[in-house]
C-alpha positions in Angstrom: -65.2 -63.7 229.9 -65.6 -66.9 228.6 -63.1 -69.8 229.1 -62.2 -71.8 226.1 -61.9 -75.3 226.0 -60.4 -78.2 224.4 -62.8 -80.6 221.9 -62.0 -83.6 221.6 -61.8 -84.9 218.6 -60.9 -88.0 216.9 -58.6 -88.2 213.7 -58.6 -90.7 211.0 -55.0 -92.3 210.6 -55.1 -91.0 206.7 -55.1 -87.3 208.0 -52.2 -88.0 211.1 -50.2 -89.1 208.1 -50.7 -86.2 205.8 -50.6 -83.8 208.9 -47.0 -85.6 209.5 -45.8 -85.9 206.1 -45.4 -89.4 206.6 -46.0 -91.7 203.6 -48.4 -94.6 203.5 -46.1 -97.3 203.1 -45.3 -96.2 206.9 -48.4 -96.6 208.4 -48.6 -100.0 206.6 -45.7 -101.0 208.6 -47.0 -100.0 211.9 -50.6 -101.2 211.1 -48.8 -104.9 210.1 -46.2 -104.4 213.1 -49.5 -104.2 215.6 -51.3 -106.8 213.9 -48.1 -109.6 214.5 -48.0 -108.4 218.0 -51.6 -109.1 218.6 -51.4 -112.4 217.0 -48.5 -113.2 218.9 -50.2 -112.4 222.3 -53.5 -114.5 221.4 -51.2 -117.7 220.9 -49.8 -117.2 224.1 -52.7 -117.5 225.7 -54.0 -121.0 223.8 -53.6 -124.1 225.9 -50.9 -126.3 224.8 -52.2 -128.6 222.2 -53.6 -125.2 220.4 -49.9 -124.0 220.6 -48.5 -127.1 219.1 -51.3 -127.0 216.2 -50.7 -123.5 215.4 -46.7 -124.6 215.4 -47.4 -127.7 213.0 -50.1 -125.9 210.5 -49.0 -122.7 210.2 -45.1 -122.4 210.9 -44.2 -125.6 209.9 -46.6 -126.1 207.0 -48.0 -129.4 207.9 -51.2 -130.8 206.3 -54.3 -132.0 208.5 -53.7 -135.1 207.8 -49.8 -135.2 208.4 -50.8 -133.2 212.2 -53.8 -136.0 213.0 -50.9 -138.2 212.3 -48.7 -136.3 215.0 -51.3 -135.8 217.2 -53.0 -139.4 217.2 -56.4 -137.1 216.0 -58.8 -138.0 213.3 -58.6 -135.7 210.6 -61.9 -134.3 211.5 -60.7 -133.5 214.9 -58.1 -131.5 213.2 -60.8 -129.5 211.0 -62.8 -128.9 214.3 -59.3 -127.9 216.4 -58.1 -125.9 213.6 -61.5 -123.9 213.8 -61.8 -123.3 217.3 -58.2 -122.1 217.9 -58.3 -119.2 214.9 -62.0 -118.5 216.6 -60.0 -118.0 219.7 -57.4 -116.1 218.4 -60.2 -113.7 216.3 -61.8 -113.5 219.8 -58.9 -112.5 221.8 -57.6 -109.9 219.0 -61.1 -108.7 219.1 -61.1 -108.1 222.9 -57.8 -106.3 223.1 -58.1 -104.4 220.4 
């Protein structure tokens, strides 16, 4: 007699929704839900200054030139912070994910 056994197999996210009867729009949610979590988490883990850039540029809206102003940074300081703290957070996502 032969013993059956499981296979494991990978499903795509399209077919768990279908299988479900879950719309799209849902997974979207949950998709943009995990992706806000994980960005959330990789700012955490910047050093300070990279927390108060991310704070200035992207929740407050201010220019490069208005946060080198803040920050007593050259503009081009800015440019290269700016770079290396969304590399950081790409990296971080990346890992985790």
């Amino acid at each position: 007699m032969d013993a059956i056994g499981w296979q494991k197999r990978r499903l795509a996210l399209d077919d768990i929704a279908e299988l479900r009867g879950e719309s799209e729009e849902t997974w979207v949610v949950m998709e943009r839900s995990e992706q806000e979590r994980l960005l959330d988490e990789g700012i955490q883990q910047l050093a300070p200054r990279d927390k108060l850039f991310v704070k200035l540029h992207f929740e407050r809206g201010y220019s490069v030139e208005e946060i080198a102003e803040t920050m007593q940074l050259t503009t081009q300081n800015i440019y290269t912070l700016k770079h290396r703290v969304v590399q950081r957070i790409k990296d971080y996502v990346e890992n985790v994910s």
